[in-house]
Structure formats: structure tokens, C-alpha cells
C-alpha positions as CSV (number, residue, x, y, z in Angstrom):
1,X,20.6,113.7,131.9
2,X,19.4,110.1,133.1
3,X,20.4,107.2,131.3
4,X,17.7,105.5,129.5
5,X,17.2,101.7,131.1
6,X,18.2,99.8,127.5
7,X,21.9,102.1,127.8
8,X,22.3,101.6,131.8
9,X,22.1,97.3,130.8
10,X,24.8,97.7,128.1
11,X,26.9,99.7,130.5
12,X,26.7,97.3,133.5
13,X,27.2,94.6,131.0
14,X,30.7,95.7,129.9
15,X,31.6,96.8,133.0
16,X,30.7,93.0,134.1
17,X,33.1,92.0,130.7
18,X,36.0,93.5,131.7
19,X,36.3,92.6,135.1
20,X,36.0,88.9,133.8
21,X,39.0,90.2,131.2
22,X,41.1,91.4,134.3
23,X,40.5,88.2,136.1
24,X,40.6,85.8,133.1
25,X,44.1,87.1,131.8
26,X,45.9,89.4,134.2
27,X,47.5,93.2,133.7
28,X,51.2,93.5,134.7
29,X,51.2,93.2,138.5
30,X,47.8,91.8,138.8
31,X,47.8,88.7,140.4
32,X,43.9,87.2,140.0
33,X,42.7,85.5,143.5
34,X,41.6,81.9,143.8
35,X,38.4,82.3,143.8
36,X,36.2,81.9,147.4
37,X,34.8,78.9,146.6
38,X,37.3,77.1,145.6
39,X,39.1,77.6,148.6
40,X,36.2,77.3,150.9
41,X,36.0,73.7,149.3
42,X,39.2,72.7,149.3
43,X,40.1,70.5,152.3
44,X,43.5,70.9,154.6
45,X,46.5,69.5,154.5
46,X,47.8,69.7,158.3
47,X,51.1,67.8,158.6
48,X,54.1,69.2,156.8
49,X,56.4,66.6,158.4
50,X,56.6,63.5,155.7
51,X,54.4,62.7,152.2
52,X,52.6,60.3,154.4
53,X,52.7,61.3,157.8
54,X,54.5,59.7,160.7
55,X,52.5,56.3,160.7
56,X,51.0,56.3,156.9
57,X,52.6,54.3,154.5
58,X,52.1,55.1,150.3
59,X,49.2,52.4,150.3
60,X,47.7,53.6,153.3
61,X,48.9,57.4,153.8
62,X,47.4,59.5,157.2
63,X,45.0,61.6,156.8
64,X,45.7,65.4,156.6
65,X,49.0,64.6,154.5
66,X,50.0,65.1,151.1
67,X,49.9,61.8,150.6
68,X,46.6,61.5,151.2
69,X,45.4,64.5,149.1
70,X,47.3,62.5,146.2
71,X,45.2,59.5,147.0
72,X,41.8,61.0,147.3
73,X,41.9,63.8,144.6
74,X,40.2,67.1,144.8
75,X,41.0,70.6,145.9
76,X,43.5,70.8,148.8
77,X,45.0,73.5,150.8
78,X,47.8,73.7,152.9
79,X,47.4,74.6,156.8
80,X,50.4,74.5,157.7
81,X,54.2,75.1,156.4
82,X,58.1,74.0,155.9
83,X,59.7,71.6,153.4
84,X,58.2,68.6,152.7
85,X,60.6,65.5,151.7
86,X,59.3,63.3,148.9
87,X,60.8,60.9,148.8
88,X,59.1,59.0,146.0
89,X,57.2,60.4,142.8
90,X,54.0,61.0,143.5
91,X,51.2,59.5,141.0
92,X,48.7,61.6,139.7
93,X,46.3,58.9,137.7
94,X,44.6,59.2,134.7
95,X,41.2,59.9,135.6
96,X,42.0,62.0,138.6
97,X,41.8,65.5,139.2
98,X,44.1,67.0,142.1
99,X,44.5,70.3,143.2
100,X,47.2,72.1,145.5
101,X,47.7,75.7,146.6
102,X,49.7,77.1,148.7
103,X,48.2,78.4,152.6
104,X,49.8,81.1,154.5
105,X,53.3,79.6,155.2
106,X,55.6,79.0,152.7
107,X,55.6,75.4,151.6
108,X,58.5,73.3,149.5
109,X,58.0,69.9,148.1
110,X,61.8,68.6,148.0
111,X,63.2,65.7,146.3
112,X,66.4,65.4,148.3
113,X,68.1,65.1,145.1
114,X,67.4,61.5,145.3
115,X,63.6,61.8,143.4
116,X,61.3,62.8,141.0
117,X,58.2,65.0,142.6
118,X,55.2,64.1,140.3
119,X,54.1,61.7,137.5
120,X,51.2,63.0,136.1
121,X,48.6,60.8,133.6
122,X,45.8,63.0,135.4
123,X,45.2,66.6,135.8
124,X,47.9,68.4,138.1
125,X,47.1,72.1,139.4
126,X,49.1,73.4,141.4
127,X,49.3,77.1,142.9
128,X,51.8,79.3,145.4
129,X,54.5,76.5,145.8
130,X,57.9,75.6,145.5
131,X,59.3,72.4,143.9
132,X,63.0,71.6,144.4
133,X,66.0,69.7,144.2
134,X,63.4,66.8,141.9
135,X,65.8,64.2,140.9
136,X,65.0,62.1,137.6
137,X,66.1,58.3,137.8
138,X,69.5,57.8,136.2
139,X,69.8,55.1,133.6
140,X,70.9,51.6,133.0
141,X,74.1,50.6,131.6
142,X,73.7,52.1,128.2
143,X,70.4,53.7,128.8
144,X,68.9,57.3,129.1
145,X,68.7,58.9,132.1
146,X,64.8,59.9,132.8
147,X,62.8,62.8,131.9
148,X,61.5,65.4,134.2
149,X,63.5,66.2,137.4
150,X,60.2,67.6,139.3
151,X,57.4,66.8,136.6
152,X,56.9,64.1,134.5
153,X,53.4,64.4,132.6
154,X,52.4,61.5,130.5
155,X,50.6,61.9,127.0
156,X,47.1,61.9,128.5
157,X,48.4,64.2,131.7
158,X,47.3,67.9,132.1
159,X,49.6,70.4,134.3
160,X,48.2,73.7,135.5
161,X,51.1,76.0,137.4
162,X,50.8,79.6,138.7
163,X,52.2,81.4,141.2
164,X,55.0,78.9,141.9
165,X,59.1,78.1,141.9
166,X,60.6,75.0,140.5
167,X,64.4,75.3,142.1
168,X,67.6,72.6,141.4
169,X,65.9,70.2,139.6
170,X,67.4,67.8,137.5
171,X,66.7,65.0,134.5
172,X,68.5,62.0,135.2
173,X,72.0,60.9,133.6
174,X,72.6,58.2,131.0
175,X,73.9,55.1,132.2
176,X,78.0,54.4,131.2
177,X,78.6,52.2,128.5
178,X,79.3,48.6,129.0
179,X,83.0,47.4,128.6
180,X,84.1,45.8,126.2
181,X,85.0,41.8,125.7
182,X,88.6,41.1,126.6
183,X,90.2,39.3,123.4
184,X,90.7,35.4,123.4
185,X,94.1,34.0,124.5
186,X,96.7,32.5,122.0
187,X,95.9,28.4,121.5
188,X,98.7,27.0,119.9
189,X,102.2,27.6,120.0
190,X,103.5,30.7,118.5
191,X,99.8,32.0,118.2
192,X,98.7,35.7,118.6
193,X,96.1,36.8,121.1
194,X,92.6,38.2,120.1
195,X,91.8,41.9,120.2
196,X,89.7,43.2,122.6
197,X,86.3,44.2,121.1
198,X,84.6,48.2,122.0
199,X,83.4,49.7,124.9
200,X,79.5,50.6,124.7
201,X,77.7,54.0,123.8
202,X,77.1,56.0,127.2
203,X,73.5,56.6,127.4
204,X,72.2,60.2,126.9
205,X,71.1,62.6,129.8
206,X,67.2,63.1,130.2
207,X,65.6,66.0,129.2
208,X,63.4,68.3,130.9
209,X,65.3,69.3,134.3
210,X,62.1,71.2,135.6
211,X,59.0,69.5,133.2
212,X,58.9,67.0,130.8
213,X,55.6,67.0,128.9
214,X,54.0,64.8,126.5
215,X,50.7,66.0,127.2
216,X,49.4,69.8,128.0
217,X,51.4,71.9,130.3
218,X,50.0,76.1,131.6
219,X,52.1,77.8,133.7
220,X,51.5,81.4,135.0
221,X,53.5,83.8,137.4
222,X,56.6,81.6,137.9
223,X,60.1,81.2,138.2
224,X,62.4,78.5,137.2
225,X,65.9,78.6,138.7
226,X,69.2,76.6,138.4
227,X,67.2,73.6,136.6
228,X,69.3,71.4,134.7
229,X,69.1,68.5,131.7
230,X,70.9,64.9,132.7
231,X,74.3,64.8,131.7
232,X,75.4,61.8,129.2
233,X,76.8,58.5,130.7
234,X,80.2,57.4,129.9
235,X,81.3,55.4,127.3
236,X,82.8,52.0,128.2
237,X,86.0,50.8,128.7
238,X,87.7,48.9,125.6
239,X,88.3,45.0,126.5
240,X,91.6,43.9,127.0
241,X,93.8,42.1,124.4
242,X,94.2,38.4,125.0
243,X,97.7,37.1,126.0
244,X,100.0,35.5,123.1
245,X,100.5,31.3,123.3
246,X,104.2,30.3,124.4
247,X,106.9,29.7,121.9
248,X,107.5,25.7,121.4
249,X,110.9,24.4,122.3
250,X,112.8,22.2,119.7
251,X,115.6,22.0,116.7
252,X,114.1,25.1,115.5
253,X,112.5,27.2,118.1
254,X,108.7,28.6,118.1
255,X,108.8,32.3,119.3
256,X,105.7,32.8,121.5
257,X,103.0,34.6,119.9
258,X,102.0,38.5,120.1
259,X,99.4,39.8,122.5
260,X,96.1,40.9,121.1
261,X,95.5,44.7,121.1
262,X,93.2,46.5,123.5
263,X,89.6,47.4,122.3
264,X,88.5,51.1,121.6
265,X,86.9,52.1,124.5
266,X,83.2,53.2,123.8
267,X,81.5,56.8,123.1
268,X,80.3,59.0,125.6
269,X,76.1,59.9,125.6
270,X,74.8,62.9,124.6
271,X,73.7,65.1,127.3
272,X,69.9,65.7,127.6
273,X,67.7,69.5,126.8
């Protein structure tokens, strides 16, 4: 029996639906494509070597880098492959709109354990790619370590992952308390020494060893392994008690006066989530 022409529509039609459900939201082991044309637009990446290439600097980065993709904005693919040291967070602007996916070669973004991968203000996408060993900055005497060993997105940020593997990254650890004051010396004959005053609070660890987001974070078809909050900084040493003041010398004797006690040396921080 033929289909009438009204019925034949309808059925194209939600055969048309759920192809855009399978490619919209996935089935367990269905990994959707990027589509053509955003490949066919993005532009290449070709040197895997540094952020900025051999002779590019962060102002003025060479062209084919990462560096430059970060600069300019866009859609970007990598063409070729390796680890690629950052050495420096990378800014993602507000008002910009940057896009990486991975090529054919396996590519990882590294921090060296010395730095943070990404700040992002802007919108981050990023697709088929490792980020590892993202160091957060550690804090100040007192202060928190940073947030975010790999990611750090702002309030007005937006981070899109899929497909990718954020690896040994870490928040950064609070700073160790100060020490405390030594006390003041005896003055007069016979007279005591001053205690020593606290040690400072340790600052806490950061948060977020992987992402820290105060904005909108997706992420799709990863993994996140051996990732790790800052630990808390140390609290400081107690000051020392000041020095008693020599006995005087006479019919009747002055004894010399007792040393000060040593201050309490200071809490340690609280380690970040």
C-alpha cells in the first residue's frame, strides 16, 4: 500500500528529529562528530614546540601557535602533535570566543607544575585534548593559595569541554603564617622580659585542582585523574621571649630579672576542595 504524501512528510520529519536527538545528546558509546564545517573553518595550529613559537613573544606570538590562536580568537585545529609547555596562563578575554580541538596526533597542554593553563572571562571550548600537571599560584604569607590548577573561569567566563583529560593538576597552597614578634628585653634592673606575641594563621589551600568556576562550566566525554585541592600553609612560628635585665649590685643585691616566655606559634590553613 503507498504512503499517502501528508504521512511520507511526518515520517521523514521524525526521522530528521531523532537524528538531531542522537547528535544533540549522545547514546552510550556514541561519540557525536564536530561537525564539517566547523572544522573546514577552523584554522591550523602547526608548531607544537612552545605557546608562542621559537621567536614569538606573549605580545607578539608567531603565527601557527597556540599563542596566537589565543590572541586572534576563533575556531582552531591542531596539525600537528606532542606536549605543549605553558608556561604562563593563557587569557581568554571577555568578549572573545576561542575554540580548540584536538587533530590527529595526540596533543597535551602542560604546566610543568610551575602554572596555571587558562583564565577564562571569555568563552573557552575545547575538544579531544589533554591538560596536565596545571599549577595554581601559591599564596602570600598568610594568604590563599589560588583557585584552579588548569582552569580558572571568571564570573562572566563560559567553558565548554568534551572529549578531553585533565591529569595532575593542582590549586595552589596557602601561604605560612607570619612569625610572631619576639618580646621586649628587661629595662631596668631586676626587670622581666616581654613575651613573645603568636605566630600567624597559615593560609588555606585553593580550591578547584582541575576547574574553578564562577561562571558556566559543560563538560562531556571526560576524564579527570589524580587532580588535587592546595594544601593549607603553615602557621607561624611563635616570637621569642625577650631577655630578663641584670640584677643590680649593692648592700642588698637586685637578682636579674626572668626571661619572657616564647609566643604560641600560629595555626595551620585549611586545605582547599
Amino acid at each position: 500500500m503507498k504512503m499517502a504524501r501528508k504521512d511520507l512528510r511526518r515520517w521523514r520529519a521524525g526521522l530528521t528529529g531523532m537524528a538531531y536527538l542522537l547528535v544533540l545528546y549522545g547514546l552510550p558509546g556514541f561519540v557525536a562528530p564536530v561537525p564539517a564545517l566547523a572544522q573546514s573553518s577552523a584554522q591550523p595550529i602547526t608548531d607544537c614546540g612552545s605557546e608562542y613559537g621559537a621567536a614569538g613573544t606573549a605580545s607578539n606570538p608567531a603565527p601557527g601557535t597556540l599563542g596566537d590562536a589565543v590572541q586572534s580568537g576563533g575556531a582552531w585545529t591542531f596539525a600537528c602533535g606532542g606536549t605543549i609547555p605553558v608556561t604562563s596562563a593563557l587569557d581568554v578575554p571577555a568578549g572573545e570566543s576561542l575554540t580548540l580541538l584536538g587533530g590527529v596526533e595526540a596533543v597535551t597542554l602542560s604546566g610543568g607544575g610551575a602554572s596555571r593553563l587558562f583564565t577564562v572571562e571569555g568563552a573557552l571550548t575545547l575538544d579531544g585534548l589533554t591538560l596536565a600537571d596545571g599549577q595554581a599560584p601559591a599564596g602570600q604569607v598568610g594568604s590563599p593559595g589560588g583557585d584552579g590548577g588548569a582552569v580558572y573561569v571568571g564570573s562572566g567566563g563560559a567553558l565548554t569541554v568534551e572529549d578531553s583529560t585533565f591529569s595532575a593538576n593542582t590549586a595552589g597552597n596557602g601561604g605560612n603564617g607570619a612569625s610572631g614578634a619576639a618580646g621586649f628585653n628587661g629595662g631596668l634592673p631586676g626587670q622581666p622580659g616581654g613575651d613573645g606575641s603568636t605566630g600567624g594563621l597559615g593560609g588555606s589551600g585553593g580550591n578547584g585542582g582541575a576547574i574553578y568556576n564562577l561562571g558556566v562550566v559543560h563538560v562531556e566525554r571526560s576524564t579527570f585523574t589524580n587532580n588535587g585541592a592546595g594544601a593549607g600553609g603553615q602557621g607561624g612560628a611563635g616570637g621569642a621571649g625577650g631577655q630578663g635585665a641584670d640584677g643590680a649590685s649593692g648592700v642588698v643585691g637586685v637578682n636579674g630579672g626572668q626571661g619572657g616566655n616564647g609566643g604560641a606559634g600560629g595555626n595551620g590553613g585549611a586545605g582547599g576542595a
